[in-house]
N, C-alpha and C positions, 0 to 999 in steps of 0.2 A: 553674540547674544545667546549662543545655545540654539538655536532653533535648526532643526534642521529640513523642515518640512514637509517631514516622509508621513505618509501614515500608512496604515493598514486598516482594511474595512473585511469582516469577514461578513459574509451577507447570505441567509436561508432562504433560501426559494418556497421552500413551502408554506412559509408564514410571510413570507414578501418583507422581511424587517433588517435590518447591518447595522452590525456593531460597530463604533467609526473609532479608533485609536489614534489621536495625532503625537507623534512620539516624538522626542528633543534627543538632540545628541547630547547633551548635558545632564545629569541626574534632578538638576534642580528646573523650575519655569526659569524663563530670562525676567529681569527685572519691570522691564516695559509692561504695559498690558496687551494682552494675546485676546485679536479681534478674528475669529472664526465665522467666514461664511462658506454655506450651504445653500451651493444652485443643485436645479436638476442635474444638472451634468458636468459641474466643476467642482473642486473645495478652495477654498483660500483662506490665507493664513497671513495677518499684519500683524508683525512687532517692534515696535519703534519706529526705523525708517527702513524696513525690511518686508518684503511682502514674496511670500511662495504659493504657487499658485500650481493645480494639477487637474486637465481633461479626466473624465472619469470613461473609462472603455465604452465603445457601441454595447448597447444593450442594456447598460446600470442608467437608469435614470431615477432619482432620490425625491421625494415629497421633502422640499425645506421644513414645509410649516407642521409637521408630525415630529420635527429634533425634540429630545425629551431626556432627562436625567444627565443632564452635562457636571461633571466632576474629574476633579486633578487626584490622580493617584501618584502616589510616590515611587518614582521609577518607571511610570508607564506613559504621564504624559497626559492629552484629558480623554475623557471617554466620552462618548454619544450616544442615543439610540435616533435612528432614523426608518420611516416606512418607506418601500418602497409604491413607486406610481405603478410599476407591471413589474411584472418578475422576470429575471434577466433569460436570456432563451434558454430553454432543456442541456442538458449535458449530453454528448455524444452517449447513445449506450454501449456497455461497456460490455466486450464481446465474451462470451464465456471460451472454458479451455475447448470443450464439448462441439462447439459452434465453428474453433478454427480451423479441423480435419473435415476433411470432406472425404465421401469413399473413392476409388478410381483416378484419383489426383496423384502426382508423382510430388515429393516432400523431399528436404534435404533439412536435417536436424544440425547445426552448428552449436558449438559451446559459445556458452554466453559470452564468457571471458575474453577468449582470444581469436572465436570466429574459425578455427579449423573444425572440418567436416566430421563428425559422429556418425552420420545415419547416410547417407547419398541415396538420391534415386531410388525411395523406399514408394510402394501405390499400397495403400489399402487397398480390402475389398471391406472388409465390415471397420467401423469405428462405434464404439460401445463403450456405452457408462457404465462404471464399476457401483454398487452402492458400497454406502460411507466404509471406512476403515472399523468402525465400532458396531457392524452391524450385526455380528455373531452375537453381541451380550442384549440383542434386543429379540431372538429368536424366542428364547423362554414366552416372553409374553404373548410371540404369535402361536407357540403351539404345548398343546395339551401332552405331546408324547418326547420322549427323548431326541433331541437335535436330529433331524434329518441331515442337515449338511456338516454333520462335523468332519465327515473323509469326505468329502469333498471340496475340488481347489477349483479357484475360475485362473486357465492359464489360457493368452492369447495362442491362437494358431497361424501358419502362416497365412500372411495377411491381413492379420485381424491387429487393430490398435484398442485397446483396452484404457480409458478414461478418468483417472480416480480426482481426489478433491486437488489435490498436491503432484501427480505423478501421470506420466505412460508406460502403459504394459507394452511392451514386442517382442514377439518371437525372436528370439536370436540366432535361430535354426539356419543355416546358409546365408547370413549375412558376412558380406565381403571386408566389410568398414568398420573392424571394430574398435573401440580404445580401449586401453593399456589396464587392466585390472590388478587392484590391490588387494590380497588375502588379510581378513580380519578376526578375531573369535568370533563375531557375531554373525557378521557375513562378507559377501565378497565386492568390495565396492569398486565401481567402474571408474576411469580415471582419466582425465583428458591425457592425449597422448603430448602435445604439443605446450602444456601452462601447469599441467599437472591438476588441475582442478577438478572437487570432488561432481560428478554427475548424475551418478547413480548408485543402482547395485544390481546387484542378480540375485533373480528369487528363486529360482530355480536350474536347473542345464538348461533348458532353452528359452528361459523367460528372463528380460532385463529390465528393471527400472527404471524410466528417466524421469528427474525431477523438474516441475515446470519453473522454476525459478532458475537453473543452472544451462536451459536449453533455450536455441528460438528456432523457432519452426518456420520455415516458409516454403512456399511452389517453387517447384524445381524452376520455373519461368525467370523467377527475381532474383536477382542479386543480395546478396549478403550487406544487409543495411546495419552496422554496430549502435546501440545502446548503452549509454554510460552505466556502469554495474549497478550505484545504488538508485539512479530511478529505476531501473529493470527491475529489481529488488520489489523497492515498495509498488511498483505498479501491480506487479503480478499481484503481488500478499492481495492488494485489494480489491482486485477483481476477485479472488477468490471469494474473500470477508463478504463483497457483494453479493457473488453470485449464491455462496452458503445463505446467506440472511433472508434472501428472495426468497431460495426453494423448502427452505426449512424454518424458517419463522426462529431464525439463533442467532445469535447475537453475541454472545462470550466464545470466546476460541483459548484454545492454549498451544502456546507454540514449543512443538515440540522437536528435538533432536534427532539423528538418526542413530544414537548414540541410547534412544530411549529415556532420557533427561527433557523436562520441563525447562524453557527459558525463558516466556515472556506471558501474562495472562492480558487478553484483551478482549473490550469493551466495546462495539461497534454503538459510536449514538447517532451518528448519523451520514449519511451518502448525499444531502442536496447542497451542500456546503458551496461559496463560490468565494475565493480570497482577490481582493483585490487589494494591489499593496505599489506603491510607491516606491524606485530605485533607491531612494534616498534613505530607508527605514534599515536598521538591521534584521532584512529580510528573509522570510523564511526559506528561499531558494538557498540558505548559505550553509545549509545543513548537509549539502553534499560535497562541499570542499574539500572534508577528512579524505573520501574516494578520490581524488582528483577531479571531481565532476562537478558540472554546469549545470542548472537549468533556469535558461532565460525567459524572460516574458515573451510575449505572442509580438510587441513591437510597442515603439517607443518608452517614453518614461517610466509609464505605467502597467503592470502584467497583470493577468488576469489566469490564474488555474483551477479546476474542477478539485474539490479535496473531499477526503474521506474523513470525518472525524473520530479518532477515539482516544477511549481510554484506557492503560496500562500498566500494570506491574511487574518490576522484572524480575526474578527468578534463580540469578544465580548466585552461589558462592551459601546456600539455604538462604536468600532473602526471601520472605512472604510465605514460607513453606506450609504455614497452617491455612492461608487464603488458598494456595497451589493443593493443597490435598483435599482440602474443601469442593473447590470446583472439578475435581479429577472424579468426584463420585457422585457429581453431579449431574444427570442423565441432559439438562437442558446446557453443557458447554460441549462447543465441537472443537475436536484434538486435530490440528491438521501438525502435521509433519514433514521437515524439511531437514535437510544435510545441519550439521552443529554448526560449520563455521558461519553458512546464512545464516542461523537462526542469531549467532554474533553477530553477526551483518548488518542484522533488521535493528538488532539492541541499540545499536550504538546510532544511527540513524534514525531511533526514534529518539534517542536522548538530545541528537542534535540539532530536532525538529522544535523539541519540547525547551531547548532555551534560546532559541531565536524568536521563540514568543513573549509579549512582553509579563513581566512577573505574575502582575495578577489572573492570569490566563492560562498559566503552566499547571498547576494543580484542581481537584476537583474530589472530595469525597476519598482525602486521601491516594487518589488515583492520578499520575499525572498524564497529561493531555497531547495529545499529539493529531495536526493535520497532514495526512497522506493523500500525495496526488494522485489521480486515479492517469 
């Protein structure tokens, strides 16, 4: 018949409403007629002498008699709008970089990649926020007289861990555990010893870079728990998008190389997002497969993940370069900055994101649409 019974429901917490997509493995409806019910807590789906039927997770519970604007798009299968009865519970908050050093704590810094030791049995005494990477060209408007800080650098000392949007500052002064450095024109980048992977750089003789999307940091206490690369990836990117957008009321970013190059311009529209999607759908979990990587639902049929909404242009080869220079002199976009080959990374993982959605969904204002799990 073509049916295959999957849908995907994406659902806003803050207006309590989900968008319901029942999608067909066929391009076309099957020829029968398609009987769609909506309980509180199931969907069902009868076509001919076929009937698919799916639990909706603890917590989603749907108002049937609020279903509104039901229509068959071509390629996507039919669409709904439904309210909800309560709103499904809060989302875990999502811990800042800032939040996960604590001072007096012993740390062991692993490469993302392949899990050999960077940093071992490092204690702060001080952990301190850096302000943004852009904030010299905001000095002018705080003072009347020539840059007071222009010689001067913020460089960690020993002990001290340094904070930035993207990055950790350490002294590298008498550390025992270092990895393998690669001389560049630009500068001198750090290098996993053991997968070769880019980490960092060094900003100075005794001050090193490390980037948060290339590191995981945990207490010396735990063990070395591995993360598939591209959820580590988008997770990070989005706590950051998060935590930038909270403390600074911003909301465009541009993703930038360490190479100095533009790769991705992005849109944050929204954090209360919650996808609920059916095994059966071409689901958006399938956007990690290019990396070799999984991410499963919470359990049974149907999963349920926390997503980040946005939107994005990408940036290379000069595509969008009049949008990309637009926003670069834009005081209200924030430039965060990460290694070239992530900011490839991210690219292609959001491309992967943006057609596992069904068509009419992928695009927006010329901008195409991507959910990131937090």
């Amino acid at each position: 018949a073509g049916m295959a019974g999957a849908f995907l429901m994406e659902i806003r917490r803050g207006t309590q409403s989900a968008l319901l997509v029942i999608r067909y493995a066929a391009a076309e409806l099957p020829s029968a007629p398609v009987e769609v019910s909506v309980c509180a807590d199931s969907l069902e789906v009868r076509s001919g002498g076929s009937c698919d039927a799916a639990a909706l997770p603890a917590g989603v519970s749907l108002a049937p008699s609020s279903c509104r604007g039901l229509r068959r798009l071509r390629g996507d299968g039919l669409h709904l709008r439904v309210r909800l009865r309560s709103p499904p519970p809060a989302a875990d908050v999502v811990f800042t970089l800032r939040e996960n050093l604590k001072p007096n704590k012993n740390y062991i810094f692993y490469c993302q990649s392949c899990g050999d030791i960077v940093v071992k049995d490092r204690k702060f005494l001080r952990v301190l926020p850096l302000p943004s990477e852009n904030w010299s060209d905001l000095v002018e408007e705080w003072c009347c007289h020539p840059d007071p800080f222009a010689r001067s650098t913020l460089h960690p000392q020993h002990g001290d861990c340094f904070v930035g949007d993207t990055f950790f500052l350490l002294n590298s002064r008498n550390e025992s555990h270092m990895p393998e450095s690669a001389k560049s024109k630009e500068n001198t980048r750090i290098i996993c010893k053991r997968c070769k992977a880019m980490l960092g750089e060094t900003v100075s003789s005794g001050t090193i870079k490390y980037y948060v999307t290339e590191v995981i940091i945990q207490s010396a206490e735990r063990s070395f728990s591995p993360t598939p690369r591209s959820q580590f990836v988008q997770s990070v990117v989005a706590q950051c998008l998060l935590e930038l957008s909270s403390a600074k009321s911003t909301f465009r970013f541009t993703i930038k190389g360490d190479n100095g190059k533009t790769y991705i311009l992005i849109w944050l529209l929204n954090s209360d997002t919650l996808l609920v999607e059916s095994l059966g759908s071409s689901s958006s979990h399938s956007d990690f497969t290019l990396f070799g990587d999984t991410l499963t639902p919470c359990s049974g049929p149907v999963g349920t993940w926390n997503a980040v909404k946005v939107l994005y242009q990408p940036c290379i080869q000069c595509r969008n370069k009049e949008l990309a220079d637009a926003w670069e002199d834009d005081m209200g976009v924030h430039p965060l900055k990460f290694p070239s080959e992530t900011c490839l990374e991210l690219l292609l993982i959001l491309g992967l994101s943006t057609t596992s959605l069904p068509p009419s969904l992928r695009c927006m204002n010329s901008f195409q649409v991507r959910n990131s799990f937090c």
